[in-house]
C-alpha positions, 0 to 999 in steps of 0.5 A: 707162126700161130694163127687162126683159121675159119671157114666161113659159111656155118650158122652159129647157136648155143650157149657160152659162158665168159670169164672175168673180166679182164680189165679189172682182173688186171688192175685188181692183181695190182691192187693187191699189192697195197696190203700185207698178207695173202689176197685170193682173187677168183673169177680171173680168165686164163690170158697172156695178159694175166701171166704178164702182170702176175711177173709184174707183181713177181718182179716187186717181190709178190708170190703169185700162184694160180689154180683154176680160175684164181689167183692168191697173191702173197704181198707179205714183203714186197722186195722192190719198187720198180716196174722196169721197160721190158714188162712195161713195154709188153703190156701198158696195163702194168702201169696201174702199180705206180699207184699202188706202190705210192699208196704201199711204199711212198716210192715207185719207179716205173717205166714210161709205157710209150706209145701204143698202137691204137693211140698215145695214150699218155699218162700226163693226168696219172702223173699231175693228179700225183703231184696235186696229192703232194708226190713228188715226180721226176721223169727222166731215162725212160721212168716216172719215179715218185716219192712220198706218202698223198695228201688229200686233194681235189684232183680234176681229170682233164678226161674220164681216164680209165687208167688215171682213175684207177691209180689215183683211186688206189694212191688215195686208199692210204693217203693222209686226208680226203682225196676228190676225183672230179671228172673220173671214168665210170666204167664197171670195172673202176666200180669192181677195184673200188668194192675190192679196195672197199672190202680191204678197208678203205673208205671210197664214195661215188664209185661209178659216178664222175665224182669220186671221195677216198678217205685215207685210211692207215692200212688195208688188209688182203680180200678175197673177191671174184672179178666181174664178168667180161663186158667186151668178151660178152660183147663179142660172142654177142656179135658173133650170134647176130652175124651168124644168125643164132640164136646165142646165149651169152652168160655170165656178165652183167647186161646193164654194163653193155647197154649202148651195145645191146641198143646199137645190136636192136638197131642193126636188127637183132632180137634180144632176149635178157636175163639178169646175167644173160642176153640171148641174141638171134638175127634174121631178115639181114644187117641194117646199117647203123651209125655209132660213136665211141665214147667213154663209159657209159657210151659206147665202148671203143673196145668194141669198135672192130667188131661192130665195123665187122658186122656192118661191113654185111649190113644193107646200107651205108654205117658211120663210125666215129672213134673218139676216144683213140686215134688210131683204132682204125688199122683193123679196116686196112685187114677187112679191106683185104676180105672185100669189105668196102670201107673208108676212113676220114679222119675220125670216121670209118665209112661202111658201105655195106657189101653182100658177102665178105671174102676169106683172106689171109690177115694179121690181127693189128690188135686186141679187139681187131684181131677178134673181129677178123675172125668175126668176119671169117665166119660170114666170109666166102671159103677160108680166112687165115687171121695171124698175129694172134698172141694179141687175141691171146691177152685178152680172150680165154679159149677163144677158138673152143668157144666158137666151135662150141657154137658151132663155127668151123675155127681151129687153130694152128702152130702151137697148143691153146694153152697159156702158161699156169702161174706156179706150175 
């Protein structure tokens, strides 16, 4: 088994750089498939994530090849229609094709993602907002098939749904008619796929805002586009710089797209300095306790939930979480719990008391994010924590362990190589 070991105790400066972005560099890769021809996407992170969509898109008939950092997806002739369960199952992002092949094929058939670890996460507004645009929809054995070219339709989210977002926007760029997307998500990487969908052609308005306008259009052509940088990876060396001192500086993203993060790191007593594409962090004098509440963008993110319940779990205080956007994001305090940190879920809210000095453990990363921020609070813990479980730190975070030595943390990891397979190879 593969995991991560720290050794906590070692300040961390320096400099690091992160990759794209991996939310959008997902839904971009699904985008592609709406145009004939070869598309080249740039700036996309070395993830198992990444090589999970790329056989998503193999799967449909595209030919995808990586090198270096980019992606060129040949959807020249796509051979099927159907995400099937066991690439569904793995990864909940590949959904994002129903949109895309409605907008390409007028069918698509894939599979119902089913529930998810940190909530249900259901995809009952993709499936109406279909349905108000003139698809038809059947759900039955496990997968949502729909049929037929969109129409225009004023399609109201029940709530700012990212991944809804994301697959009307893409089903409108062809449909027949204006499409309006009220109540729709705001995050950057829903205003990266509409300046990818933009440059191959169509016709989108108010990205970015709540309310989105697509005129369809006939056909889109293949783009080359490099995918923004990682807000949350941003987010997450970012922490790591205030837990363990600094100063740090992340570079490569856009610092407007985490400014309720950077708020909640003053608050805790972090010095920031900012840069058009940096922020340069350092804390000294101690962790000052701080509430905060997930929302969706551009409140605060719920991605980066486990890491701030890391740093506060050292703070000299007593901090409130309040997680609204997923049920139950809060199993990473069951494992921090396992290090001494004194914390206490009431439904909806996470209760840290703040302790002086974590303990290193053995523990199991039960996500993404989570399993990040165990080895965020290794690297403050007492001695030496063992984080298992990390093929979920793999989806989401390139080079993880190289990053954090290079800052100056005592982190190796163990089992196997850190490479993730090379599309192509």
């Amino acid at each position: 088994m593969q995991s991560i070991v720290v050794m906590g105790g070692r300040p961390l400066t320096g400099s690091v750089r992160v990759g794209g972005a991996k939310n959008s560099a997902l839904k971009l890769m699904a985008a592609s498939l709406l145009a004939a021809g070869v598309t080249t996407i740039r700036n996309v992170p070395d993830i198992s994530d990444v090589a999970l969509m790329a056989e998503v898109l193999a799967g449909l008939g595209a030919v995808v090849v990586r090198t270096d950092h980019a992606l060129t997806i040949d959807a020249t002739t796509l051979s099927s229609h159907e995400a099937p369960y066991e690439l569904v199952a793995k990864m909940r992002a590949s959904t994002s094709v129903l949109g895309s092949l409605v907008g390409r094929l007028r069918r698509a058939k894939v599979a119902m993602p089913g529930g998810c670890a940190i909530g249900s996460r259901k995809v009952d507004m993709h499936i109406r907002g279909l349905q108000d645009m003139g698809v038809r929809i059947e759900i039955g054995h496990g997968y949502i098939s729909a049929e037929g070219r969109p129409h225009g339709a004023n399609v109201i989210l029940d709530f700012p749904s990212v991944g809804a977002t994301e697959n009307l926007l893409m089903a409108a760029t062809t449909a027949s008619g204006v499409t309006t997307i009220e109540n729709a998500a705001r995050e950057p990487e829903i205003g990266d796929l509409a300046a990818f969908l933009s440059e191959m052609g169509a016709r989108i308005d108010g990205a970015g805002s709540t309310t989105i306008t697509i005129e369809g259009v006939d056909e889109l052509h293949p783009v080359d586009h490099a995918v923004i940088g990682d807000r949350i990876e941003a987010g997450t060396y970012l922490v790591a710089g205030a837990m363990c001192g600094g100063p740090v500086t992340v570079s490569g993203f856009d610092p407007s797209h985490i400014e309720m993060v950077l708020t909640k790191l003053a608050a805790a007593g972090a010095h920031l300095e900012t840069g058009p594409d940096s922020v340069t962090v350092s804390l000294t004098g101690g962790v000052r306790p701080v509430d905060l509440a997930t929302l969706p963008y551009p409140g605060f993110p719920t991605d980066m939930q486990a890491q701030f319940m890391a740093l506060l779990s050292v703070a000299d205080g007593n901090s409130v979480i309040t997680e609204n956007v997923f049920e139950n994001r809060f199993m990473f305090a069951d494992e921090i719990a396992r290090m001494g940190a004194d914390v206490r879920i009431e439904g909806h809210h996470a209760l840290i008391r703040g302790v002086p000095q974590l303990s290193g453990a053995p523990v199991r990363s039960p996500d993404l994010r989570g399993g990040a921020a165990l080895v965020l609070a290794g690297l403050v813990a007492d001695g030496s924590t063992v984080v298992t479980d990390i093929h979920h730190i793999d989806r989401g975070y390139e080079g993880f362990v190289e990053r954090l030595r290079s800052l100056g943390a005592d982190v190796t990891r163990s089992g196997c190589d850190d490479g993730i397979p090379q599309e192509g190879d």
